[in-house]
C-alpha positions in Angstrom: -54.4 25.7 -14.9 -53.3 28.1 -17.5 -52.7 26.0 -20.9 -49.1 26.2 -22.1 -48.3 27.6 -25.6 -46.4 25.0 -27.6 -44.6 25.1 -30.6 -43.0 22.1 -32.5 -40.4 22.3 -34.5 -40.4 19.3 -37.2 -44.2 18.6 -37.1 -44.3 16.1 -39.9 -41.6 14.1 -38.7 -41.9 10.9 -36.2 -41.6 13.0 -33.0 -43.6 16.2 -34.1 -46.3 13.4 -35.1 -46.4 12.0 -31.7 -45.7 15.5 -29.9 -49.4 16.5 -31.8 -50.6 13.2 -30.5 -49.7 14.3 -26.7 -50.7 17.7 -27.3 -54.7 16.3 -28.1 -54.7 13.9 -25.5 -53.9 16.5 -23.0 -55.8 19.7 -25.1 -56.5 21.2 -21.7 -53.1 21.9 -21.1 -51.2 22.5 -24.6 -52.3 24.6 -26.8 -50.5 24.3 -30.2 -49.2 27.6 -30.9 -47.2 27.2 -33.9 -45.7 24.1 -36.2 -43.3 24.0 -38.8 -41.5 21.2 -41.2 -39.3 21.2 -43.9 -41.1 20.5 -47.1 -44.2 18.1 -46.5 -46.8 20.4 -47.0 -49.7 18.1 -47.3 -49.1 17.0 -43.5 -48.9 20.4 -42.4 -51.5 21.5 -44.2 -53.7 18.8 -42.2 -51.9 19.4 -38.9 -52.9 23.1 -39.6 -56.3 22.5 -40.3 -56.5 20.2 -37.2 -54.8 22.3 -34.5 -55.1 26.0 -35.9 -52.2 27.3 -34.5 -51.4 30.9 -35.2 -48.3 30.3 -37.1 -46.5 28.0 -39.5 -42.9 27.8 -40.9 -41.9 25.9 -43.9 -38.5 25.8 -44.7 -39.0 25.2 -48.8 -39.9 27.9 -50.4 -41.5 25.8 -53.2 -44.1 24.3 -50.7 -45.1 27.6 -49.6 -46.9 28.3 -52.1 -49.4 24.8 -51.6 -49.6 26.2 -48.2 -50.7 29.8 -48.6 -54.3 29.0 -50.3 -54.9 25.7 -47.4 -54.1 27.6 -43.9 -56.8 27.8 -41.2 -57.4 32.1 -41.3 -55.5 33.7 -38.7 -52.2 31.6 -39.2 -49.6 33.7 -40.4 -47.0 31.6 -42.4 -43.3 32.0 -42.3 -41.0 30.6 -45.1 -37.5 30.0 -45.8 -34.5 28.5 -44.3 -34.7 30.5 -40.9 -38.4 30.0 -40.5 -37.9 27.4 -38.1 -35.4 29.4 -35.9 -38.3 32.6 -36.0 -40.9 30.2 -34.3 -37.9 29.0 -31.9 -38.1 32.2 -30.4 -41.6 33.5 -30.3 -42.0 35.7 -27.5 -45.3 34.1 -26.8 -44.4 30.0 -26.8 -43.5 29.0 -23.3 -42.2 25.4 -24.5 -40.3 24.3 -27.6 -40.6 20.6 -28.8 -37.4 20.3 -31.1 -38.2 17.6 -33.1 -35.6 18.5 -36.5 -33.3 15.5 -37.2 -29.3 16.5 -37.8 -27.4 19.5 -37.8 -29.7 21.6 -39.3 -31.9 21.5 -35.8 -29.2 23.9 -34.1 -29.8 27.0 -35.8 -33.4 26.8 -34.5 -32.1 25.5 -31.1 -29.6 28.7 -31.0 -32.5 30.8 -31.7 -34.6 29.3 -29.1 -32.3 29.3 -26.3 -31.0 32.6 -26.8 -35.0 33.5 -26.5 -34.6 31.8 -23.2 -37.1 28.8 -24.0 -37.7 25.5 -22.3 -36.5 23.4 -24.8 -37.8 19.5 -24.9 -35.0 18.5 -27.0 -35.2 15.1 -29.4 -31.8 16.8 -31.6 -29.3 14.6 -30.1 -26.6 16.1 -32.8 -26.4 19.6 -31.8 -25.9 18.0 -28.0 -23.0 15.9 -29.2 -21.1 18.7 -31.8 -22.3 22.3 -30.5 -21.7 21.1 -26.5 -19.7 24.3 -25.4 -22.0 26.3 -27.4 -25.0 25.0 -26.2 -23.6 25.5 -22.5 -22.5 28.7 -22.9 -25.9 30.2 -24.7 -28.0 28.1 -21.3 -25.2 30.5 -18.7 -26.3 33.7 -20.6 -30.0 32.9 -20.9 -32.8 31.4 -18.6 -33.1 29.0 -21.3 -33.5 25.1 -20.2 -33.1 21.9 -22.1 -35.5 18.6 -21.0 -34.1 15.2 -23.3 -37.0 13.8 -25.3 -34.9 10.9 -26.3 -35.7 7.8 -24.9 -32.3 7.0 -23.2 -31.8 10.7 -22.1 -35.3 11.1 -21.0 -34.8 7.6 -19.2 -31.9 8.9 -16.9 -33.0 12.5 -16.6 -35.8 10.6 -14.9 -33.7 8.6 -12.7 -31.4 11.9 -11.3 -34.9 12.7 -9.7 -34.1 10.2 -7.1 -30.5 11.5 -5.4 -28.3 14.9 -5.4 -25.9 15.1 -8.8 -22.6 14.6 -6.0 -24.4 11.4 -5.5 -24.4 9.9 -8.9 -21.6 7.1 -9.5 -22.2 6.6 -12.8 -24.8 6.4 -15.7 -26.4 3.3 -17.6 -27.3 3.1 -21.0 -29.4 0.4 -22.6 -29.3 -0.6 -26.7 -32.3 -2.5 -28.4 -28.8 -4.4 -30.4 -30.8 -3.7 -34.0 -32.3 -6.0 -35.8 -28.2 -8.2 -36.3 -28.3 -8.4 -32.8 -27.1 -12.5 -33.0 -25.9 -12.5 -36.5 -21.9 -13.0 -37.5 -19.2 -10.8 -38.3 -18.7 -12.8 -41.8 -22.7 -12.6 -42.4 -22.8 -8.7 -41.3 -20.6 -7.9 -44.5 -23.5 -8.9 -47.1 -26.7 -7.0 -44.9 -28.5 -4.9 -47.0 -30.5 -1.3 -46.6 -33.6 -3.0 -46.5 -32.5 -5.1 -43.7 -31.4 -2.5 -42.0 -34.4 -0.6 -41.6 -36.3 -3.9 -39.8 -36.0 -2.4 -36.2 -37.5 -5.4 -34.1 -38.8 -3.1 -31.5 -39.3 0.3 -32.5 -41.0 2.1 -35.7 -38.2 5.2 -36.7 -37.0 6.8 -39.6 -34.5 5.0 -42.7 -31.8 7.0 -41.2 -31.9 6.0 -37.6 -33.0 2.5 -38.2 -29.6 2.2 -39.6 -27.8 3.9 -37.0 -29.5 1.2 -34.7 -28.3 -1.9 -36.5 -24.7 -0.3 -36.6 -25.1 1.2 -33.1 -24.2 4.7 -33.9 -26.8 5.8 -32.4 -25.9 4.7 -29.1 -22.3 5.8 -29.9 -23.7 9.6 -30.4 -26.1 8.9 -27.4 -23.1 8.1 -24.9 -21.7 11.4 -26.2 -25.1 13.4 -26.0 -25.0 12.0 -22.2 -21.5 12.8 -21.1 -22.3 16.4 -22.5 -26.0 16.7 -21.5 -25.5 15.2 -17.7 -21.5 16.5 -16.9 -20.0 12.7 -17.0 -17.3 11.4 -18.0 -17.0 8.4 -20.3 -15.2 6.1 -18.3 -18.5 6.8 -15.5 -20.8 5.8 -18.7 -21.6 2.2 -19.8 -23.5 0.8 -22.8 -25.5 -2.8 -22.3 -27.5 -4.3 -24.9 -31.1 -5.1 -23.4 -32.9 -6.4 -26.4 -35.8 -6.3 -24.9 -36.0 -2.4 -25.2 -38.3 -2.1 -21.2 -35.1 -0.6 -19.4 -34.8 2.7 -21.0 -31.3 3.4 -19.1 -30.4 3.7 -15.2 -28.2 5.9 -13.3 -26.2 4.1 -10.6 -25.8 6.0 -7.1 -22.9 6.3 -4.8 -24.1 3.7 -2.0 -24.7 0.8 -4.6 -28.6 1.5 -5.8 -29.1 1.5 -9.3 -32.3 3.5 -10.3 -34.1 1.9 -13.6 -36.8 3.6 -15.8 -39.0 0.9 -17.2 -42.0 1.6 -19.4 -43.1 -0.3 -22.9 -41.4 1.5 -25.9 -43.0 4.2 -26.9 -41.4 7.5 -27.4 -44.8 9.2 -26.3 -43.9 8.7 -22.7 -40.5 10.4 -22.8 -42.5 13.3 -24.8 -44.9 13.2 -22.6 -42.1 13.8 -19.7 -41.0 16.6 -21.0 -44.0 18.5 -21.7 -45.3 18.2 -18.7 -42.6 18.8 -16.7 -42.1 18.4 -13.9 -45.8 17.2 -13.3 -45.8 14.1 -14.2 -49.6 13.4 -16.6 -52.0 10.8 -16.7 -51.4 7.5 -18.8 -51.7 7.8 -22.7 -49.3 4.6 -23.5 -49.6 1.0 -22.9 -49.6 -0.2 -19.1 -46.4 -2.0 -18.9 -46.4 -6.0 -17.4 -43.2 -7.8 -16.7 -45.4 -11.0 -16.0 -46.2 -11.0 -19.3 -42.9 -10.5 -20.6 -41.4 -12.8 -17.9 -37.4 -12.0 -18.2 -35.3 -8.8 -19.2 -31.6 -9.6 -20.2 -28.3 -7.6 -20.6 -25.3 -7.9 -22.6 -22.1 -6.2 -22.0 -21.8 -3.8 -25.4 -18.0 -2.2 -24.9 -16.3 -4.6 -28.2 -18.9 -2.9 -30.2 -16.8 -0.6 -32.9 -19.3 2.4 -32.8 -19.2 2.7 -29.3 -14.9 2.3 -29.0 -15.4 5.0 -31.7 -17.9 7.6 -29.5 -15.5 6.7 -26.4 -12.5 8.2 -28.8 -14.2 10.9 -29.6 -15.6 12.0 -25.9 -11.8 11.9 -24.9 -10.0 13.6 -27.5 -12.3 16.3 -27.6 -12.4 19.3 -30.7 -13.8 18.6 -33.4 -14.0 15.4 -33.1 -17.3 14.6 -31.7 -18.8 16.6 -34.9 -16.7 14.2 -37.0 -18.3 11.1 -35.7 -20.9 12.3 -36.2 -20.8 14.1 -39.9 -18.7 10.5 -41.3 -21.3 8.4 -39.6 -24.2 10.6 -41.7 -22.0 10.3 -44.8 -22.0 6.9 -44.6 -24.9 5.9 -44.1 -26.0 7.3 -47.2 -24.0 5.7 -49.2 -24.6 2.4 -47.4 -28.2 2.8 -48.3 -27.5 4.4 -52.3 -25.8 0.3 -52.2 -22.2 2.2 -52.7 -20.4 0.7 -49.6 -21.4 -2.3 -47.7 -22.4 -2.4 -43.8 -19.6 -2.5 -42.1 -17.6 -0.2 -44.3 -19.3 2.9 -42.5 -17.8 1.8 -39.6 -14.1 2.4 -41.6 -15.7 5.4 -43.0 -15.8 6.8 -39.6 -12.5 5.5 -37.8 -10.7 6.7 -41.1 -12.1 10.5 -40.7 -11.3 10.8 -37.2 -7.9 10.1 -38.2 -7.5 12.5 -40.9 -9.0 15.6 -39.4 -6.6 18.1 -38.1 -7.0 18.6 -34.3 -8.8 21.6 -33.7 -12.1 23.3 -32.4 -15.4 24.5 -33.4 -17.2 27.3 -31.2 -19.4 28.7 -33.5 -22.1 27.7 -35.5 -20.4 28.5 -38.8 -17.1 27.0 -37.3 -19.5 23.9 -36.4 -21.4 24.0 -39.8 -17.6 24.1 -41.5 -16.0 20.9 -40.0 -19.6 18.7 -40.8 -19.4 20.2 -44.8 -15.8 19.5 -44.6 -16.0 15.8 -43.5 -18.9 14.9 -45.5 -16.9 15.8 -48.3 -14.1 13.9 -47.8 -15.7 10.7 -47.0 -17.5 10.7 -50.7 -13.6 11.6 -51.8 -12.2 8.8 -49.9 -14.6 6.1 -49.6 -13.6 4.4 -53.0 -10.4 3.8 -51.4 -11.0 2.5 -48.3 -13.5 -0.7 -49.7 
């Protein structure tokens, strides 16, 4: 078999790290063809070094120049903020692994799927506030997203198994955080450092958060209405704390399809890439004797999902404000400026000050986010 060229956008970050990790386990069918990050140069100096691919993009311009002197020979080395978005759309790179966090993933993502790449996409935020974009660019091109997330990957799995006029509705399962059990009252004095003690998986400070508050599942529930055509009411959220259920899709005649695998974000990576082969075993073999029980809790009172359902059905601009307030807020939860459950406010109060309108374009989309981020720092003081 011909080896696929693969490039990976946000190489230094969790899911580059473990994208490089799939890529050498299964060296006889990727081979690396270019990497880039945003300013950790040391890492992709060694990921370099390691998987000499023939290009790298950094977006700092200050990191380039560490880079220039440490580069395997033959890598060329692209700098500056559209570096990303010029190895999205290499004429040579058969597969994309988007692995940039936030909003600033869907320049490179245009790029890419205006290039008409296969996309294995882990950027749930350009999903959830760039949807008719993102649509429209896939119509013009022969472009193709596969989910890399867990939950997406999970049900993008489980669609395998009927025809999309079959599907009923779609399942989504929540870890709960790390205050799955704990009280309203004691919730208002959790700190930053508490936040980031995921019981189940290893992420980032900025997701770890969104775990314990359940954003993330609220911006997941959106990424899945937009990514599989559903609508919200056809979309539930249960809490499985056990994190083995990744998410199910429920069919027409009463079967409920489940992907189950330990947690480990290789797998859905994995998925993607080698699509839609499925390859051998690089993860733990999972054993429910060992584990003995899974449970489920209903999830619908949480605020963060009421607050994704709001958004999905009003529509605009509104999806990119749940998710720019929910960014917003989190940083300022973890600078110690606002307490826990003031991001939730943060949020429910933005949605209700922005004028109704839309965003179709990436500088529309780009506007809006700068736009509410701004305004929560204005009026956070007031609303704690």
């Amino acid at each position: 078999m011909t080896k696929r060229h693969l490039v990976i956008l946000g190489s230094t970050g969790s899911v580059g790290r473990q994208a490089l990790e799939v890529a050498a386990y299964h060296s006889e069918l990727f081979e690396v063809l270019g990497l880039s990050a945003g300013s950790n140069s040391a890492l992709l100096s060694e990921q370099a070094a390691a998987f000499r691919p023939r290009f790298v993009a950094v977006s700092d311009e200050g990191c380039a120049k560490d880079l220039q002197h440490t580069l395997p020979k033959g890598t060329s080395l692209e700098v500056g903020k559209h570096a990303s978005s010029a190895l999205a759309a290499l004429p040579e790179a058969d597969l994309v692994l988007h692995g940039i966090r936030g909003l600033e993933g869907l320049a490179p993502l245009i790029s890419a799927l205006k290039a008409g790449k296969v996309v294995a996409l882990a950027n749930k935020e350009s999903i959830v506030c760039a949807n008719a974009l993102i649509k429209k660019l896939i119509k013009e091109s022969s472009a193709k997203i596969l989910p890399v997330d867990s939950e997406m990957s999970a049900i993008f799995q489980c669609l395998q198994n009927g025809k999309e006029t079959e599907v009923n509705s779609l399942v989504l399962t929540a870890s709960g955080g790390p205050f799955l059990n704990m009280k309203q009252e004691e919730l208002a004095f959790v700190t930053p450092l508490q936040a980031l003690k995921h019981p189940i998986w290893s992420m980032g400070a900025k997701i770890s958060v969104d775990s314990a508050t359940m954003f993330n599942k609220g911006l997941e529930l959106i990424e899945a209405s937009n990514l599989f055509n559903m609508q919200s009411n056809h979309i539930s959220v249960l809490i499985h704390p056990q994190s083995i259920v990744h998410s199910m899709v429920e069919y027409i005649d009463g079967s409920v399809i489940a992907q189950l695998a330990v947690p480990d974000m290789r797998l859905a990576i994995q998925y993607a890439l080698g699509y839609p082969n499925r390859l051998k075993r690089q993860v733990k073999r999972l054993s429910l004797a060992e584990l003995g029980s899974l449970t489920f809790y209903d999830a619908e009172a949480v605020p963060a999902i009421r607050l994704a359902r709001r958004a999905l059905n009003e529509g605009g601009v509104q999806p990119i404000v749940y998710n720019a307030a929910n960014d917003a807020g989190v940083e300022l939860f973890m600078q110690e400026r606002i307490g826990f459950l003031d991001i939730c406010k943060i949020v429910e109060d933005a949605m209700d000050n922005t004028p109704k309108c839309t965003a179709d374009t990436l500088e529309e989309i780009m506007f809006i986010d700068t736009l509410v981020r701004r305004q929560v720092l204005e009026r956070a003081c007031k609303l704690i």
